[in-house]
N, C-alpha and C positions, 0 to 999 in steps of 0.2 A: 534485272533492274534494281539498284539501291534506291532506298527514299532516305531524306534526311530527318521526318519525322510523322507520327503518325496522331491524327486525333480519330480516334476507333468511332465515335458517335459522333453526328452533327444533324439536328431538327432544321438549320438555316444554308450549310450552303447549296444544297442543290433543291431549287425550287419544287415545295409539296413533298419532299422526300424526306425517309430517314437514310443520310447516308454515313460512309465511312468516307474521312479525309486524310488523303496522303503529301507530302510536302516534298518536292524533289529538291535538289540542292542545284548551286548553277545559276546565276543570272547578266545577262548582257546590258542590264539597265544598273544605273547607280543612282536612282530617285534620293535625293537628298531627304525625304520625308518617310522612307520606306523603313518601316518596323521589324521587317526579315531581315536583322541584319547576319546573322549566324551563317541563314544559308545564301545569302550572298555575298559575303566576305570568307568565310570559312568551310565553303560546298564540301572542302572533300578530307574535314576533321572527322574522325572517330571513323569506325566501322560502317556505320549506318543502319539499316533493313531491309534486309533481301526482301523481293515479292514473293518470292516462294513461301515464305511467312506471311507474309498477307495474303495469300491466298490460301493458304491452308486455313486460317483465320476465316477469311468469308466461307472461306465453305464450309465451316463447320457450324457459322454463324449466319447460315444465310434466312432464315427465317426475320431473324433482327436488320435485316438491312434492305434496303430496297436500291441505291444506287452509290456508287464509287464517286469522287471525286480528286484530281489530283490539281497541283494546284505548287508553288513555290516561293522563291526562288520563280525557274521559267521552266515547266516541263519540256518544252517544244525544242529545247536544248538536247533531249535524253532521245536516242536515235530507238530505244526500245522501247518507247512507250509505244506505238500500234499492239505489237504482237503484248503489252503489259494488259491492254485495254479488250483486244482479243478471248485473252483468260478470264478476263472479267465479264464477259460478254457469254462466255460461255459457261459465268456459274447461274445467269438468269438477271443480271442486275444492270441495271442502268450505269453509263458513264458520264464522267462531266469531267471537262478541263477549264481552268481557268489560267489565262494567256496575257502576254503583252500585245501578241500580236506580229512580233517580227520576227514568226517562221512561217510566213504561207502557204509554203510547198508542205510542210508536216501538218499544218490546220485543212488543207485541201486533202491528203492524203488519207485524214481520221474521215473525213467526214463523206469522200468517196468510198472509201473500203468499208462506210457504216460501221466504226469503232469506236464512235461518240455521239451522244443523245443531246447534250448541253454545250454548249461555250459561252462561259463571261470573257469578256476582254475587255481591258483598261485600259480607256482612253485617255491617256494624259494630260491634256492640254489640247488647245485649239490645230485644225491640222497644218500647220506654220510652220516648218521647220525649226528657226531661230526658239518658236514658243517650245518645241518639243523636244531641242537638245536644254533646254535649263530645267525643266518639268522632271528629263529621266537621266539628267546628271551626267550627260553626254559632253566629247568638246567635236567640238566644229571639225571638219574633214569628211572624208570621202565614206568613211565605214560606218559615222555618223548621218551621213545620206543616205546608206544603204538600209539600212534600219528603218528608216523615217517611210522609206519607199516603201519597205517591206510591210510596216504599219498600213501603210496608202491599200496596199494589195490585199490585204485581212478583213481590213472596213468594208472591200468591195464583197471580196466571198463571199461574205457572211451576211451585207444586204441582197445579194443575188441567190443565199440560199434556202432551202425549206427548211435545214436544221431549228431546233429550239436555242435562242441565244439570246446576251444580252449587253448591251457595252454598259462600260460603267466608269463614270467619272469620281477622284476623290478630290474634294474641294476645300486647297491650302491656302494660307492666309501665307504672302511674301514668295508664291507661284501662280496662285491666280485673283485675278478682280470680277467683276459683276462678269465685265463684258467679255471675258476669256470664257464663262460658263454658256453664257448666250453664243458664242463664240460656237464653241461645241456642240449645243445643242444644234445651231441652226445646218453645221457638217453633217451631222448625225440627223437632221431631220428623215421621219417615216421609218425608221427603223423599228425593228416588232417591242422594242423595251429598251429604255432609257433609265440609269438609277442615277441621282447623287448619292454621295456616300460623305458623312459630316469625318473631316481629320482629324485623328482621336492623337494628340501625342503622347509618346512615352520614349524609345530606346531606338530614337531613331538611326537612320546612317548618317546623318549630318547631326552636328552637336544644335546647330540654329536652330533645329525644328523641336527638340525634346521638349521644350515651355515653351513652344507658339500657344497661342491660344488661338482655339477656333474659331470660324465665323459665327456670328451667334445666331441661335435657334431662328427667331424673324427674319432674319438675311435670307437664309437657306430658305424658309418658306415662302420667301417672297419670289426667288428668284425659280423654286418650282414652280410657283403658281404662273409665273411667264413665259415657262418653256412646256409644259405637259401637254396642251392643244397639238404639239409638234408630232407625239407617239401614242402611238396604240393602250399604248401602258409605262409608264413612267413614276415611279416610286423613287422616295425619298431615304435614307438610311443611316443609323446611328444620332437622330436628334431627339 
């Protein structure tokens, strides 16, 4: 398996862990807001990183690390990530993926063969279709439906299963309003973990979004404080 990038240390993304974070290349979303633009426009510039290097890497480094996380772009794209997560599994480490959501058959297949410990997956926008092709920069037709379904089929798994997970919404100013969030939350109600996430701009895939400015700090806290009674655990992020 190639990855398109590697952050060797992360204290934040796999919850209570130190893990290592891998980046695959490849994604079936064009979120007009999304800051990977590299490995979503660009997946298959340069060489890349074999695993075979990253694995020789945690193994030699497994003391310093306690779980993997792979994360893109859209891993769930990459038909080797099981047997990638397998080696991983077998140096003693935890794994984590972080998902759009529109591979179920490969998010069922990690989590039945016990190849993953974690899933974050990003909830776009309210579950609407109309709301969810302008959210992930999608157009209208039939392979656009397919996707939106397949998002439908993820939401389920993952509230019907024991895995540790977590959906997480990022909240853009000129994609969503108050009531898109509420929106969300209330699809997502009883789920084990709910995050906002505040939209940091910089180098986005749409030019609009690079100087959006975000919602501001009181907004965000106001509208966690109306949705939190919804989940078990429901955390705020980047304000």
């Amino acid at each position: 398996m190639k990855f398109r990038g590697w952050q060797k240390t992360s204290l934040i993304e796999y919850p209570g862990k130190v893990s290592s974070v891998l980046f695959a290349g490849a994604c079936n979303f064009r979120c007009p807001f999304c800051y990977n633009t590299e490995l979503v426009l660009n997946s298959s510039r340069g060489p890349g990183i074999d695993s075979k290097e990253v694995l020789a890497y945690l193994h030699s480094n497994r003391s310093l690390y306690q779980a993997v996380i792979v994360t893109g772009g859209e891993p769930t794209l990459q038909q080797e990530l099981p047997a990638f997560f397998k080696q991983v599994k077998d140096l003693g480490l935890l794994t984590g993926l972080e998902s759009n959501g529109t591979s179920p058959k490969m998010i069922d297949q990690l989590i039945v063969g016990k190849l993953v410990d974690f899933i974050a997956m990003d909830v776009k926008a309210p579950l609407l279709i109309d709301k969810y092709i302008k959210a992930s920069g999608l157009k209208e037709g039939r392979k656009s439906e397919e996707l939106f379904n397949n998002v439908l089929k993820s939401i389920r798994l993952l509230l019907g299963s024991s895995i540790d997970y977590e959906f997480r919404t990022t909240v853009v100013p000129g994609i969503h309003n108050r009531e898109d969030i509420f929106a969300v939350a209330e699809h997502l109600k009883g789920a084990k973990k709910f995050v906002l996430q505040q939209f940091v701009p910089g180098n986005t895939l749409s030019e609009d979004f690079r100087m959006k400015k975000p919602f501001d700090r009181d907004t965000l806290l106001e509208i966690y404080r109306e949705i939190k009674e919804k989940f078990p655990c429901c955390h705020i992020r980047n304000v």
